[in-house]
C-alpha positions in Angstrom: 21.9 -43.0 -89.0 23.5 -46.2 -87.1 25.8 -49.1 -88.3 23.5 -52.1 -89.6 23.4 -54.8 -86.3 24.3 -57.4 -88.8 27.5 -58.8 -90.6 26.7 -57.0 -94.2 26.0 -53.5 -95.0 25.5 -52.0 -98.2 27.9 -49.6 -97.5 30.9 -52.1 -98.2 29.8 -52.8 -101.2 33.3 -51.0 -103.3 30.9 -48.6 -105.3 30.0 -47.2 -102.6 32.5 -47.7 -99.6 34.9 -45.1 -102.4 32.1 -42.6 -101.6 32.2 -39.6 -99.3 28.8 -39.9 -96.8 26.6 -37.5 -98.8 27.3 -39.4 -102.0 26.6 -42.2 -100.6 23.4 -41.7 -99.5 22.5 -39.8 -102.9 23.2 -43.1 -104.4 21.8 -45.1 -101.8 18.5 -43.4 -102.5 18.7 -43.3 -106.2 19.2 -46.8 -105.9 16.3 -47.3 -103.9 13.9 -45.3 -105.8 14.8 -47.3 -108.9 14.4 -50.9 -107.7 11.0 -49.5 -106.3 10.3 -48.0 -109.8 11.1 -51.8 -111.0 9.2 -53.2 -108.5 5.8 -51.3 -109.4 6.5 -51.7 -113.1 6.5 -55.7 -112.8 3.5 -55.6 -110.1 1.5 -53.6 -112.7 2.3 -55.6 -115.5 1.8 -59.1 -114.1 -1.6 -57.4 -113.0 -2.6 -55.9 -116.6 -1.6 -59.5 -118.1 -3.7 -61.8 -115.2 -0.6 -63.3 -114.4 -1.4 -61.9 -110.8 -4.7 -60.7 -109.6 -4.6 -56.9 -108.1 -5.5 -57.1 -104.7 -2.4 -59.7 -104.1 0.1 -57.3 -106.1 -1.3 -54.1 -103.8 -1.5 -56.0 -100.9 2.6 -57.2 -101.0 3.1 -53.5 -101.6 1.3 -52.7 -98.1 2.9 -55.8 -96.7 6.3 -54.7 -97.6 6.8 -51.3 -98.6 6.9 -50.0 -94.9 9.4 -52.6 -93.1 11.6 -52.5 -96.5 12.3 -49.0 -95.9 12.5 -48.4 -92.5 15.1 -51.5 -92.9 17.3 -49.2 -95.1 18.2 -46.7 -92.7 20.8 -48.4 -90.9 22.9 -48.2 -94.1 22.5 -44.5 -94.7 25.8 -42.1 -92.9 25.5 -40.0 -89.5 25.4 -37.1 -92.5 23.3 -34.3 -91.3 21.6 -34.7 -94.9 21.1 -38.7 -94.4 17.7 -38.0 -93.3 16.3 -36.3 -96.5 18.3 -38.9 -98.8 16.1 -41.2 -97.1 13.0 -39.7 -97.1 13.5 -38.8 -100.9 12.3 -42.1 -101.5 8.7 -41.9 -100.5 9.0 -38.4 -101.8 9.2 -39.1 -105.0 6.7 -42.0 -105.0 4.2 -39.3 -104.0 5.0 -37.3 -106.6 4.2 -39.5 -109.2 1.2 -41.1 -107.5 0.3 -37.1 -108.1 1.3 -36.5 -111.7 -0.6 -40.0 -112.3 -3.8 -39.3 -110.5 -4.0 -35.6 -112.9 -3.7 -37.7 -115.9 0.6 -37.5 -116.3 2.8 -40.1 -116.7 3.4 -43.2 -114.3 -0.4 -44.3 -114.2 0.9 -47.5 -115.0 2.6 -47.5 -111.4 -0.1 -45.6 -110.0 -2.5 -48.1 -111.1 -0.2 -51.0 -109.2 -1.4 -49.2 -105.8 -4.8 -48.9 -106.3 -7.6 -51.3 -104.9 -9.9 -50.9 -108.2 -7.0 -50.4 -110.5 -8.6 -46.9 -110.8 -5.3 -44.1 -111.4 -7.1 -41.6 -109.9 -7.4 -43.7 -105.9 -3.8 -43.1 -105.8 -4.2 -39.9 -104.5 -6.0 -41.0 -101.3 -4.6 -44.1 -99.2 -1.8 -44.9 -101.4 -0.6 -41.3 -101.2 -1.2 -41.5 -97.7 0.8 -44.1 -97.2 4.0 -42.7 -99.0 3.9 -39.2 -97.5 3.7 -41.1 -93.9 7.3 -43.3 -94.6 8.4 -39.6 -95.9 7.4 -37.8 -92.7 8.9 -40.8 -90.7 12.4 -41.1 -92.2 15.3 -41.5 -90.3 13.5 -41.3 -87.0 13.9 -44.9 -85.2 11.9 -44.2 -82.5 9.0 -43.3 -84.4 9.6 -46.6 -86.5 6.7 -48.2 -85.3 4.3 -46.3 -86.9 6.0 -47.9 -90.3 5.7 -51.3 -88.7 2.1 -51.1 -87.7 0.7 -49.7 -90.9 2.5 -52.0 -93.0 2.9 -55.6 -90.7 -0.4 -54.7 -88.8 -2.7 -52.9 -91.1 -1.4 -55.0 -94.7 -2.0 -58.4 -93.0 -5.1 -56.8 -91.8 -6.7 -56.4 -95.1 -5.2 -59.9 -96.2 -7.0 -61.8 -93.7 -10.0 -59.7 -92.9 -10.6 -59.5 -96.8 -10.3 -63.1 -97.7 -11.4 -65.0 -94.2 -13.5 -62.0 -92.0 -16.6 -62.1 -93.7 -19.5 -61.9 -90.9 -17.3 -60.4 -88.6 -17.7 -57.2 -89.3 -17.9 -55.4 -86.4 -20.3 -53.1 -87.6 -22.4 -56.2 -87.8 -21.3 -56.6 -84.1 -22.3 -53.2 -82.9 -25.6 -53.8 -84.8 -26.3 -57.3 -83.0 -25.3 -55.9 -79.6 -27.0 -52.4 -79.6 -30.5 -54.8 -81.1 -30.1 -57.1 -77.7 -29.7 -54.2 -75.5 -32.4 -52.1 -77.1 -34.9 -55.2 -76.7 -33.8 -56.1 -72.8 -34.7 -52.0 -72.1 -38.1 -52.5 -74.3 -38.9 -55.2 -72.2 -37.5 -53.8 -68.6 -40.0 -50.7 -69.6 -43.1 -53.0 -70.9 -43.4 -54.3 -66.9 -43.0 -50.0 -66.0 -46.0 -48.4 -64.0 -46.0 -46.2 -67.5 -45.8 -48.6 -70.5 -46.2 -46.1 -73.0 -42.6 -45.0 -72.5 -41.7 -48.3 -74.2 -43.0 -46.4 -77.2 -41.4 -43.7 -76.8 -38.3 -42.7 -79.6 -35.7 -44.5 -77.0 -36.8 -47.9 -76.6 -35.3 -50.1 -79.1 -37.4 -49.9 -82.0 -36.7 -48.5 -85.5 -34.9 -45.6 -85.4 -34.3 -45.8 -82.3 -30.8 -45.9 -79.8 -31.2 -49.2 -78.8 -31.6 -50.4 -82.4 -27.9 -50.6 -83.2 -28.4 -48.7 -86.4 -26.3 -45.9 -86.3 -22.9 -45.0 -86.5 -21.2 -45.6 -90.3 -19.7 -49.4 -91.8 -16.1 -49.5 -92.0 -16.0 -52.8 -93.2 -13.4 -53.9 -90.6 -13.3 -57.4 -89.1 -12.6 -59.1 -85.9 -10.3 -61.7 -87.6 -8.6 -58.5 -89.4 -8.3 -56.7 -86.3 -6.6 -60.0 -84.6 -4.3 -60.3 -87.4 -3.4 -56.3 -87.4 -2.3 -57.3 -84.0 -0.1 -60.2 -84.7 1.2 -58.4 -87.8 2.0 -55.4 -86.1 4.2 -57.2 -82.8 6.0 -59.7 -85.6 6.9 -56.5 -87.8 7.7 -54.0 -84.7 9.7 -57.3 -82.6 11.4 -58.0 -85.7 12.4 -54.2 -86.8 13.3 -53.3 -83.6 15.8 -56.0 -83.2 17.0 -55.0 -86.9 17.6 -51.3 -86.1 19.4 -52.7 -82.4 16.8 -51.8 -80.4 16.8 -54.7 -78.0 14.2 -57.8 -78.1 12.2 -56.7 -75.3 8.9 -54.7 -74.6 6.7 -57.5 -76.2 4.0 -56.8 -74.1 4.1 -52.8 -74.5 4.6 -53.5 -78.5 1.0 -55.9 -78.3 -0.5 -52.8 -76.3 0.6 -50.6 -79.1 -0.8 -53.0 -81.7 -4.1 -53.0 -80.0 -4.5 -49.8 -79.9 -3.6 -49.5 -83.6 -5.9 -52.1 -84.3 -8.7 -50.2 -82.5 -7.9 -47.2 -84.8 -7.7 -48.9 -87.7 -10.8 -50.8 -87.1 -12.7 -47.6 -87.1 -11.8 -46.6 -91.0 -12.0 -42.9 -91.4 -11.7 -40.1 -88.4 -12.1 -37.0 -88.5 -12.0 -37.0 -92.5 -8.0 -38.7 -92.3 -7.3 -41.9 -93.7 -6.3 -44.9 -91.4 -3.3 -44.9 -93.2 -2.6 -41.5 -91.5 -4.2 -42.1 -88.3 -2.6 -46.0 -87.6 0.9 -44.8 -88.1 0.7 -41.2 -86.3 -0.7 -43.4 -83.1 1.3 -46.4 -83.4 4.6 -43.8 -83.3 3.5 -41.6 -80.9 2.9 -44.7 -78.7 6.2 -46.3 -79.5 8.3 -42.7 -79.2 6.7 -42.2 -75.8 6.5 -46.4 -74.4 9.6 -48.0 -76.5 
């Protein structure tokens, strides 16, 4: 894919450097897929021993996972199979997230990824997340949507979870939708027709003004400020990894504000934000970066 834009590379390690391309990304993968297999084993038993609570073992997953692997593909060949190696990885996650979730083997490593611990959440943002890195292997310009779902939208959930609470911004849109519904109730109380102000429309119960509607995502300003600074640290960072230059700062924010927006919003159109935040965040980067 490209030569790592930093003294080391895997690559010349002996093992491998003996290797012709192909094998060496078959082994690079393998590699990879083990150390995560590793990786979710200990998570998952540190969290069924309450040596470390769930949420913090699933949350360093979302943190990591994402800007780990995008920062493996500098070390894969120009191999016209380098691509697939790659995305092997996330492949076979998925598939055991799958096996797990229909009561197979790996629910140990299933349950690792889940918010509740439950094996059978796997199959929805977890699985999400995995097929995404697959669909996104090997394609650096499209790398941001790696960076934004795991810098942005893991630190996201660690900040809005622990320090947003009464920040929702459902609770936001509730306050401000109650304050304009009772400025119109009282513009149409003065009216030459006050029994408007009764009508279905003027900020009472059930009404448009009363800020009721629309569904709770549970999002938070403070998580939505923190998707933001995760997501530039992550994208600045990765793109200076991959040797993409160290500018565009203020066309990365842009992109994580956006993201944030998105994210912020929770489910659209029946897809999980773990979908939607990386599809936008690299379409925006493949078109602006």
């Amino acid at each position: 894919m490209a030569s790592l834009p930093i003294p080391w590379s895997v690559l010349s390690f002996p093992p491998l450097a003996a290797l012709a391309p192909a094998p060496q990304d078959v082994a690079l993968a393998v590699g990879s897929v083990a150390i995560v297999a590793i990786g979710l084993a200990l998570l998952a038993a540190a969290a069924r021993r309450g040596l470390l609570p769930r949420t913090t073992a699933r949350k360093a997953l979302h943190l990591a996972a994402a800007p780990a692997f995008v920062a493996t593909w500098p070390a894969y060949s120009a191999a016209p199979g380098a691509r697939l190696a790659a995305a092997a990885i996330p492949t076979t996650v998925a598939v055991v997230l799958v096996v797990a979730a229909r009561g197979g083997r790996g629910a140990h490593l299933a349950s690792a990824v889940s918010r509740s611990g439950a094996v059978a959440e796997a199959a929805g943002g977890p699985l999400a997340y995995t097929a995404v890195l697959g669909a996104l292997a090997g394609r650096p310009r499209w790398a941001g949507g790696a960076w934004d779902v795991g810098g942005g939208d893991g630190l996201a959930e660690v900040i809005g979870r622990t320090w947003g609470g009464g920040t929702e911004w459902h609770r936001i849109a509730r306050a401000v939708g109650a304050a304009r519904g009772r400025g119109r109730g009282r513009r149409q109380a003065g009216a030459v027709r006050p029994w408007k102000a009764a009508g279905p429309h003027g900020g009472g119960p059930g009404g448009r003004g009363s800020g009721g509607g629309g569904g709770r995502s549970g999002k938070t300003v403070l998580g939505s400020v923190a998707f933001v600074v995760g997501s530039w640290v992550a994208t600045m960072v990765g793109r200076a990894w991959l040797g993409h230059g160290r500018g565009g700062g203020s066309t990365v924010a842009f992109i994580g504000v956006v993201c944030a927006a998105v994210e912020a919003v929770g489910v659209v159109g029946g897809l999980d934000d773990n979908l939607t935040v990386p599809l936008v965040g690299g379409l925006l980067g493949w078109a602006l970066l």
